[in-house]
C-alpha positions as protocol buffer text, in pm:
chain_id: "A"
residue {
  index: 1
  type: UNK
  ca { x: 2378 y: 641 z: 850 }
}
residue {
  index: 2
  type: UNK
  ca { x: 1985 y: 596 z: 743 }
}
residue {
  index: 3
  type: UNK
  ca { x: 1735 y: 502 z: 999 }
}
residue {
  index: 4
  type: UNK
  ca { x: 1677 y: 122 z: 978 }
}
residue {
  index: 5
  type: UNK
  ca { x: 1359 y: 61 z: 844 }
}
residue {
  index: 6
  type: UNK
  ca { x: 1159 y: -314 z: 911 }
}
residue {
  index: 7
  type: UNK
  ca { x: 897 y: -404 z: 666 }
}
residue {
  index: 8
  type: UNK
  ca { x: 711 y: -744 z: 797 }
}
residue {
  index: 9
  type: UNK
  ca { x: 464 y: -871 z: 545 }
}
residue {
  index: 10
  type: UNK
  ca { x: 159 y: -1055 z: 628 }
}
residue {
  index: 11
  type: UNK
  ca { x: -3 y: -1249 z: 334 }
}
residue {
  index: 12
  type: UNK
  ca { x: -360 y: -1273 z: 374 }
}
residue {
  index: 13
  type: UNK
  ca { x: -480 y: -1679 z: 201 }
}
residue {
  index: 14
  type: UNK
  ca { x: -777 y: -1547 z: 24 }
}
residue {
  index: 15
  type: UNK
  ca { x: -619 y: -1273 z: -200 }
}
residue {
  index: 16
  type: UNK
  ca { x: -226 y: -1319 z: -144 }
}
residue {
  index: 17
  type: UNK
  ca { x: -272 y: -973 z: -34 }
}
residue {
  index: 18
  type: UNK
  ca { x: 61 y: -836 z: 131 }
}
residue {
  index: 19
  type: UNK
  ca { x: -34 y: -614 z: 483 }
}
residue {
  index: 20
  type: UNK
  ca { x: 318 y: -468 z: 585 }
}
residue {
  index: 21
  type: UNK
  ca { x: 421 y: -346 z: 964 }
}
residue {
  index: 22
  type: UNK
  ca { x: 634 y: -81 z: 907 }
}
residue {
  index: 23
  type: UNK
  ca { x: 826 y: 19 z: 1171 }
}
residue {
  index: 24
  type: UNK
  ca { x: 1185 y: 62 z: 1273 }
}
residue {
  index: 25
  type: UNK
  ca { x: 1293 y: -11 z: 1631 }
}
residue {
  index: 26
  type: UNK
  ca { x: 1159 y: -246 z: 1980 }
}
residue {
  index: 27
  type: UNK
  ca { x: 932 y: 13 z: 2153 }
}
residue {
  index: 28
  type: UNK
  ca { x: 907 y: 257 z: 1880 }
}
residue {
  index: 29
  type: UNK
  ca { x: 648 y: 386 z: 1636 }
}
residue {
  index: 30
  type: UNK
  ca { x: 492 y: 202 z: 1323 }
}
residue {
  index: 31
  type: UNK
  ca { x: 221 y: 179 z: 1070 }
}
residue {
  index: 32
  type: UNK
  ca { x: -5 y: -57 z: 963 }
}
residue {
  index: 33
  type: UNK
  ca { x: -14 y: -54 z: 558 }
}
residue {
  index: 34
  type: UNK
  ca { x: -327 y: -231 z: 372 }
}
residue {
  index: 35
  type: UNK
  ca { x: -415 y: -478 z: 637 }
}
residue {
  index: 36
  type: UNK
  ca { x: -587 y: -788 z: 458 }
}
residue {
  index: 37
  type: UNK
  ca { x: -843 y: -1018 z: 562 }
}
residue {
  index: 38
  type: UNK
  ca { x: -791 y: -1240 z: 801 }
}
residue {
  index: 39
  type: UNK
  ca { x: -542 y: -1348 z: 973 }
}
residue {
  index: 40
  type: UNK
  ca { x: -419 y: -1056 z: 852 }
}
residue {
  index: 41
  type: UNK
  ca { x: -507 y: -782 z: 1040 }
}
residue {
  index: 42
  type: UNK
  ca { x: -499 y: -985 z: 1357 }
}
residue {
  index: 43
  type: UNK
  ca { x: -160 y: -1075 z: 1303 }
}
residue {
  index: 44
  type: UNK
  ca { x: -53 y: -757 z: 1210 }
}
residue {
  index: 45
  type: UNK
  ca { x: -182 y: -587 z: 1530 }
}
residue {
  index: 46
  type: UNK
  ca { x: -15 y: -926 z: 1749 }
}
residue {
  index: 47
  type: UNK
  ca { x: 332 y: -849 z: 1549 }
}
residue {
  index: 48
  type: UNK
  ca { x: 286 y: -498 z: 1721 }
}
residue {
  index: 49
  type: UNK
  ca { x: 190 y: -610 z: 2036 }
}
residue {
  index: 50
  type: UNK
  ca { x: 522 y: -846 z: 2049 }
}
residue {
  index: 51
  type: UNK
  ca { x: 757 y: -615 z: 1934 }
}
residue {
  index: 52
  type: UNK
  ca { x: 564 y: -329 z: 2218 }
}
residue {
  index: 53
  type: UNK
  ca { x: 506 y: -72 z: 1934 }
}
residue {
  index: 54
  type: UNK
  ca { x: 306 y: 249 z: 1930 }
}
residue {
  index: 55
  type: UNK
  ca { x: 104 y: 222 z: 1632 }
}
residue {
  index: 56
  type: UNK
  ca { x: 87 y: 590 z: 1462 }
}
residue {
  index: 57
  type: UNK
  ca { x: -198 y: 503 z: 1181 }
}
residue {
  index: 58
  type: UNK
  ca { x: -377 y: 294 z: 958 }
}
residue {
  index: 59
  type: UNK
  ca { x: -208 y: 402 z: 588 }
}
residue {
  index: 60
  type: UNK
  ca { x: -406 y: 274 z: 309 }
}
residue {
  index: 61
  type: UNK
  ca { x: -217 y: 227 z: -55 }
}
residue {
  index: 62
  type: UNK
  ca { x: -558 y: 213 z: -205 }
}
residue {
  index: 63
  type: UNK
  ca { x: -904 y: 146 z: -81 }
}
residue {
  index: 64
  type: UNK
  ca { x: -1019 y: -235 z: -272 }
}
residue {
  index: 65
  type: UNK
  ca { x: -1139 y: -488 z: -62 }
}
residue {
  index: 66
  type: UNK
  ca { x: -805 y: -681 z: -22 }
}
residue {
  index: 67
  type: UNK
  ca { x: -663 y: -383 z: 102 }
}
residue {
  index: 68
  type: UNK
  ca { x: -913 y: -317 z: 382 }
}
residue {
  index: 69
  type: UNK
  ca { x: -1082 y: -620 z: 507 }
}
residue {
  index: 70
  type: UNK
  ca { x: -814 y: -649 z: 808 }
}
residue {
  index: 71
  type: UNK
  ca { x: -900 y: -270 z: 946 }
}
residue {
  index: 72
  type: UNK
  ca { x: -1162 y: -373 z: 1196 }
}
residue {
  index: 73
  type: UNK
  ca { x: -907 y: -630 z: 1295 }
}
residue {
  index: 74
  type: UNK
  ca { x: -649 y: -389 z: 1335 }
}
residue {
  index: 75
  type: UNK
  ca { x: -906 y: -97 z: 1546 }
}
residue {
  index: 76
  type: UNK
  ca { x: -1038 y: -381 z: 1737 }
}
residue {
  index: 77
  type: UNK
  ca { x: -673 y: -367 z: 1905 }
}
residue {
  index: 78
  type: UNK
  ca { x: -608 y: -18 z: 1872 }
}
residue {
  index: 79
  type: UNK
  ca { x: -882 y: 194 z: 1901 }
}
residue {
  index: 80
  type: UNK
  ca { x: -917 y: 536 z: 1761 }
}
residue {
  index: 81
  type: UNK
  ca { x: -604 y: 496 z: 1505 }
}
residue {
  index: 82
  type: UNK
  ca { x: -615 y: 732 z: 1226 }
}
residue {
  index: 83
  type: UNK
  ca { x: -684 y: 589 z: 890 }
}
residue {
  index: 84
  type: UNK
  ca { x: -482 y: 752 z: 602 }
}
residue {
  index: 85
  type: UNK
  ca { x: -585 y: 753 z: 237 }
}
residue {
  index: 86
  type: UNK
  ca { x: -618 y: 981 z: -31 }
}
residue {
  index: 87
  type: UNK
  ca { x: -951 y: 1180 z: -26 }
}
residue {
  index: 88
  type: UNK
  ca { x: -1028 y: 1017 z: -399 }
}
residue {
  index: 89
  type: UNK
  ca { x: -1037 y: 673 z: -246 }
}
residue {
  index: 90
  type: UNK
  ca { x: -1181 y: 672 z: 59 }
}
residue {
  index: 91
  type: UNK
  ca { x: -1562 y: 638 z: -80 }
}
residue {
  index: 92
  type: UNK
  ca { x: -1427 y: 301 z: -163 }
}
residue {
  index: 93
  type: UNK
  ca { x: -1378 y: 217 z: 245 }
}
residue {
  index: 94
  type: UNK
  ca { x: -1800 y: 250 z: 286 }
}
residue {
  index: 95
  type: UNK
  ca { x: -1914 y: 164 z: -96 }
}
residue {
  index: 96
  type: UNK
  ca { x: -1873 y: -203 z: -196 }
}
residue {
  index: 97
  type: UNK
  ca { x: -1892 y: -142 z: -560 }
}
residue {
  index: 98
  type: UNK
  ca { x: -1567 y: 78 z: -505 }
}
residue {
  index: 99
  type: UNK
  ca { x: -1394 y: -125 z: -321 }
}
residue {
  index: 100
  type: UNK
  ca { x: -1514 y: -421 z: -552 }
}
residue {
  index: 101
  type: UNK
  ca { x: -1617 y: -656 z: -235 }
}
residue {
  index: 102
  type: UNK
  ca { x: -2009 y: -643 z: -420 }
}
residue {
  index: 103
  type: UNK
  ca { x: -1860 y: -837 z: -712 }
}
residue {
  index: 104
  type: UNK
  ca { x: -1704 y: -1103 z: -495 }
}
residue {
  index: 105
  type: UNK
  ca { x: -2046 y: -1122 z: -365 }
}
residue {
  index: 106
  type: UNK
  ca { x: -1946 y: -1077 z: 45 }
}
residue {
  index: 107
  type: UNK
  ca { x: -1991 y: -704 z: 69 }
}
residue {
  index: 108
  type: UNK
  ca { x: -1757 y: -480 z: 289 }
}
residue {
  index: 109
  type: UNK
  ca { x: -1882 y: -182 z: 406 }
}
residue {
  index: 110
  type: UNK
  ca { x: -1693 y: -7 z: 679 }
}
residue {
  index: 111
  type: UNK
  ca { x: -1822 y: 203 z: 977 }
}
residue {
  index: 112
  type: UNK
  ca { x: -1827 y: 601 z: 816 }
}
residue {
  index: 113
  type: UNK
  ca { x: -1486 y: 726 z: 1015 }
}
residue {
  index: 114
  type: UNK
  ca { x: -1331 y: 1062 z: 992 }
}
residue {
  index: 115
  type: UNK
  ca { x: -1003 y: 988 z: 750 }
}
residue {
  index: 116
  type: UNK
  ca { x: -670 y: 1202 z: 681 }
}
residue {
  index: 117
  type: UNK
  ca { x: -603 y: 1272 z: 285 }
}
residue {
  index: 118
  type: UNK
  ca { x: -320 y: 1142 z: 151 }
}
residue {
  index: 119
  type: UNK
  ca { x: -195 y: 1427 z: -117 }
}
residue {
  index: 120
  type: UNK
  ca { x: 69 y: 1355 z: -415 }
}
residue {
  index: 121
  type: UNK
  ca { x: 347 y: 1543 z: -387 }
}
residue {
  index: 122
  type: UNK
  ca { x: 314 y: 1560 z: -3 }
}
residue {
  index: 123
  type: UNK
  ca { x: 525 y: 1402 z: 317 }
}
residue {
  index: 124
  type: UNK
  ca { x: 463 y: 1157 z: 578 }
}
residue {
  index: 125
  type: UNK
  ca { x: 771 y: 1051 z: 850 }
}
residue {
  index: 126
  type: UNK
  ca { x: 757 y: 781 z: 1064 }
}
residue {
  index: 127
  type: UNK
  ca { x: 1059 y: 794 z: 1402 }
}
residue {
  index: 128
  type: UNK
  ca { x: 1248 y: 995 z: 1183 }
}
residue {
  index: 129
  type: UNK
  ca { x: 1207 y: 865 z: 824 }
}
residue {
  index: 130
  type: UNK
  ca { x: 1029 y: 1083 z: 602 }
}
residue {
  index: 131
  type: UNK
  ca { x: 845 y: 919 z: 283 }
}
residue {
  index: 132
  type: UNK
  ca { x: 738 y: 1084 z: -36 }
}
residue {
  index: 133
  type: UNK
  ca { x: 413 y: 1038 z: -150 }
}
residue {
  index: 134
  type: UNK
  ca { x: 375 y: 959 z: -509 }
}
residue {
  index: 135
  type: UNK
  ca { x: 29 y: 927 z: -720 }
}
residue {
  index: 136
  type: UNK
  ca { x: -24 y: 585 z: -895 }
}
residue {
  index: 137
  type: UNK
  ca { x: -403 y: 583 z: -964 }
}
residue {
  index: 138
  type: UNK
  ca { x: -454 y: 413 z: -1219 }
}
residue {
  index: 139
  type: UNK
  ca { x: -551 y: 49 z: -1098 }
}
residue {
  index: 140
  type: UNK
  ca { x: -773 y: 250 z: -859 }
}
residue {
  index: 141
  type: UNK
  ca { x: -878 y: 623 z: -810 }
}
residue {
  index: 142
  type: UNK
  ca { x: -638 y: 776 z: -546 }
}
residue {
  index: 143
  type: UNK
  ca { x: -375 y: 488 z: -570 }
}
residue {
  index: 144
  type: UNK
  ca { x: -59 y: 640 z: -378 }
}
residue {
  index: 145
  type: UNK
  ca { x: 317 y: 518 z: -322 }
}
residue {
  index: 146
  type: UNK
  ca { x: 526 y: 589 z: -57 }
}
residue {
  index: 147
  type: UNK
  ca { x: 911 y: 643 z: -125 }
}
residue {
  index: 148
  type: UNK
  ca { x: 1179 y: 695 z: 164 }
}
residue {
  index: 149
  type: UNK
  ca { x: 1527 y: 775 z: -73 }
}
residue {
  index: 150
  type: UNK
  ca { x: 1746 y: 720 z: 277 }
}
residue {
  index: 151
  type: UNK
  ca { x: 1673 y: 314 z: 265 }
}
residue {
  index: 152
  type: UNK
  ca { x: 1567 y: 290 z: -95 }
}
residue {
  index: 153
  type: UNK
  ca { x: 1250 y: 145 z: -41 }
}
residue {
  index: 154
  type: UNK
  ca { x: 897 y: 195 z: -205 }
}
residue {
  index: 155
  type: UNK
  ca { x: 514 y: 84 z: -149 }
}
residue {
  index: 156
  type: UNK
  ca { x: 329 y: 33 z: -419 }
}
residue {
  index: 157
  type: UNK
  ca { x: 33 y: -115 z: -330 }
}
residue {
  index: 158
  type: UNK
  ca { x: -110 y: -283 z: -661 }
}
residue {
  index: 159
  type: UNK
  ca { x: 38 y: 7 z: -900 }
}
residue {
  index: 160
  type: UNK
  ca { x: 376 y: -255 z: -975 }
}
residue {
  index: 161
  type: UNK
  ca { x: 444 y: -592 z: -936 }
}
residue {
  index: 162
  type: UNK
  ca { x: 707 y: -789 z: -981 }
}
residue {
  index: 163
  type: UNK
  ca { x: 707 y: -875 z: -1341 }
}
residue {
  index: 164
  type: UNK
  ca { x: 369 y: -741 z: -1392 }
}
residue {
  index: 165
  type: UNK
  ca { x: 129 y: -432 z: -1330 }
}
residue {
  index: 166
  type: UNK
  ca { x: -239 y: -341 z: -1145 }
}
residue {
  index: 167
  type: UNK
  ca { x: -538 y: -450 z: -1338 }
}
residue {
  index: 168
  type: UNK
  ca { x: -663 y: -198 z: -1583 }
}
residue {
  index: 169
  type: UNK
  ca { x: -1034 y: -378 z: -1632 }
}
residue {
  index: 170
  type: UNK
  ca { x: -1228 y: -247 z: -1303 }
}
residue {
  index: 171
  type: UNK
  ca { x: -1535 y: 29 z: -1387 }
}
residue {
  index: 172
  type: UNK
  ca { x: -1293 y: 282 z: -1216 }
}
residue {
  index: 173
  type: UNK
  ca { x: -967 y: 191 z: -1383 }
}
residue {
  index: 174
  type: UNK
  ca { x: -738 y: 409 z: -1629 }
}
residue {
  index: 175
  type: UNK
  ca { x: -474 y: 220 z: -1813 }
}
residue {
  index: 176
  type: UNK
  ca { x: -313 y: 545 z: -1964 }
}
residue {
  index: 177
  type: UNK
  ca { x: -260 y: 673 z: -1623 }
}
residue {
  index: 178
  type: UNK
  ca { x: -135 y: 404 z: -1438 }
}
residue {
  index: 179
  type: UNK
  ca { x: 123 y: 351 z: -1715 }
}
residue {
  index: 180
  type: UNK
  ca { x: 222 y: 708 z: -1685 }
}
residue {
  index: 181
  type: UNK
  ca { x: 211 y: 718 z: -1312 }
}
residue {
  index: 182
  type: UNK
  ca { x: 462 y: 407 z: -1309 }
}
residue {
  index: 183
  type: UNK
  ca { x: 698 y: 530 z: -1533 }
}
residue {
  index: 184
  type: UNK
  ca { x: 678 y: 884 z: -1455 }
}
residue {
  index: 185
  type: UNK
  ca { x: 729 y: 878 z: -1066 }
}
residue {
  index: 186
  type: UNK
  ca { x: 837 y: 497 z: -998 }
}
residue {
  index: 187
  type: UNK
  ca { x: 1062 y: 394 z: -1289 }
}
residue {
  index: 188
  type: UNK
  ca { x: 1244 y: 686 z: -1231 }
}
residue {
  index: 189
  type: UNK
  ca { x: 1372 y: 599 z: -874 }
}
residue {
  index: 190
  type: UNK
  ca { x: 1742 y: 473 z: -876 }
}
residue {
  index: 191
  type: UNK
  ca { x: 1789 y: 119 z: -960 }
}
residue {
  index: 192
  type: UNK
  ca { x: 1853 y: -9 z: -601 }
}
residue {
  index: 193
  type: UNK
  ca { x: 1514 y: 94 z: -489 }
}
residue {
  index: 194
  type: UNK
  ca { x: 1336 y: -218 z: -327 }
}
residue {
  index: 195
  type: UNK
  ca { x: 959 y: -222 z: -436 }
}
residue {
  index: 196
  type: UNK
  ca { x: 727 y: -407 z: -186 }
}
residue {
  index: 197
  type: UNK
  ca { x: 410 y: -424 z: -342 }
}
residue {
  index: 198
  type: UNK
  ca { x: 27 y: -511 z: -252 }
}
residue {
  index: 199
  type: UNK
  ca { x: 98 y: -879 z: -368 }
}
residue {
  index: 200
  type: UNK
  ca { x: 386 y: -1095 z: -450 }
}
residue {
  index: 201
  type: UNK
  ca { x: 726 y: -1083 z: -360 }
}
residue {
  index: 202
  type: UNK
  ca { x: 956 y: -794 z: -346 }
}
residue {
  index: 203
  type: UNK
  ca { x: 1162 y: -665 z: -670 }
}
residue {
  index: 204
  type: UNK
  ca { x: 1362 y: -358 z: -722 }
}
residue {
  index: 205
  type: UNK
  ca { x: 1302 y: -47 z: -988 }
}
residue {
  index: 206
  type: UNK
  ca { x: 1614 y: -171 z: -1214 }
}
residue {
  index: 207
  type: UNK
  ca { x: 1532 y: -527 z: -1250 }
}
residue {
  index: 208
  type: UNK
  ca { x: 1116 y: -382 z: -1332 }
}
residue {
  index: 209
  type: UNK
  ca { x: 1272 y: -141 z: -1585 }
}
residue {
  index: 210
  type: UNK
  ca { x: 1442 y: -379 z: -1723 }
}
residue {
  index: 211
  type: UNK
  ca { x: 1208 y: -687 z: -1764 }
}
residue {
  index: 212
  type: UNK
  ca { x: 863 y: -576 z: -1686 }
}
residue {
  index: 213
  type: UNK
  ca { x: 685 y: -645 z: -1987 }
}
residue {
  index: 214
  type: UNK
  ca { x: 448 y: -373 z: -1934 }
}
residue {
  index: 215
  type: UNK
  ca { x: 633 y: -81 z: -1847 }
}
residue {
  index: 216
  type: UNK
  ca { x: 974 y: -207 z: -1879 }
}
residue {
  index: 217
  type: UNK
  ca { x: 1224 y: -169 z: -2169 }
}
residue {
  index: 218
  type: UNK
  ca { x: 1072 y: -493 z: -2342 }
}
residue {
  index: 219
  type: UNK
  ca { x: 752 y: -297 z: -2361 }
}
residue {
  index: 220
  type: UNK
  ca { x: 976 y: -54 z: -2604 }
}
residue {
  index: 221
  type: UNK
  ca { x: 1126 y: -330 z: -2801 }
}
């Protein structure tokens, strides 16, 4: 029988941004994924607090501003917590053109920190899940998924939404990859597969390969 898995959203009002607790028992482990500006971050690290987790790491989908804002939040509570991310975006956590906060004209520019590379193809477990890490750059350099086949369940970050994709119009974007990132390694999951993404509300890989009319069979038609 698979590991229970709890993913708690918390929707930041500025950017509709979804943060997610991950986690998967009272008193066990978790992770905090994209915290957003606030409440966000706050929230998420209360949610922990309630529920008298042990909070493993920071894990970051991709590094734009919506994505990020709620870390200080989140170390501000828990000191010292690792911050995952894929090597390719973590100039974006201390650069506010690459995390696009400069063009929203309320730059973000973390503290430099030490962070832990998040490679495609590679592993992370979490109290006994293990998740598959999948590349999705595309909307952003070093976008990453994380897959755990026991539950069925995928983040995204801003790769797939439902009914719609990641912006392709940033300086750093590639539209050609994240089309062949989605299809190659998330529209190939089994149909069941619940996507939570960075915004809106959750879908599942058979209902986006179906109707998505970006990467979806209507794209075809």
């Amino acid at each position: 029988m698979p590991t229970p898995i709890r993913l708690d959203a918390f929707v930041d009002p500025q950017f509709g941004e979804n943060g997610y607790v991950v986690w998967t028992r009272t008193g066990g482990p978790c992770w905090f994924v994209d915290p957003g500006f606030q409440p966000s971050g706050a929230n998420m690290a209360a949610h922990a607090r309630r529920e008298n987790l042990s909070p493993q790491a920071i894990v970051l989908t991709h590094g734009h501003l919506d994505h990020i804002a709620g870390i200080p939040q989140v170390q501000q509570a828990y000191p010292n917590l690792p911050i995952i991310i894929a090597d390719e975006a973590a100039p974006a956590l201390t650069d506010p053109n690459e995390n696009l906060s400069a063009g929203y004209g309320f730059p973000i520019s973390l503290p430099p920190q030490k962070t832990t590379d998040l490679p495609a193809g590679s592993t992370l477990t979490l109290d006994g899940t293990t998740w598959q890490v999948f590349d999705t750059s595309g909307h952003a350099p070093g976008s990453r998924s994380l897959y755990n086949a026991e539950s069925g369940i995928v983040l995204v970050g801003d790769a797939l939404f439902y009914r719609s994709i990641g912006r392709m119009d940033f300086h750093h974007s590639d539209g050609e990859q994240l089309l062949r990132n989605i299809k190659q390694h998330l529209l190939t999951l089994p149909d069941d597969t619940k996507v939570y993404s960075g915004h809106g509300p959750v879908t599942t890989i058979g209902a986006e390969r179906r109707y998505n009319p970006y990467v979806g069979l209507q794209a075809e038609e």
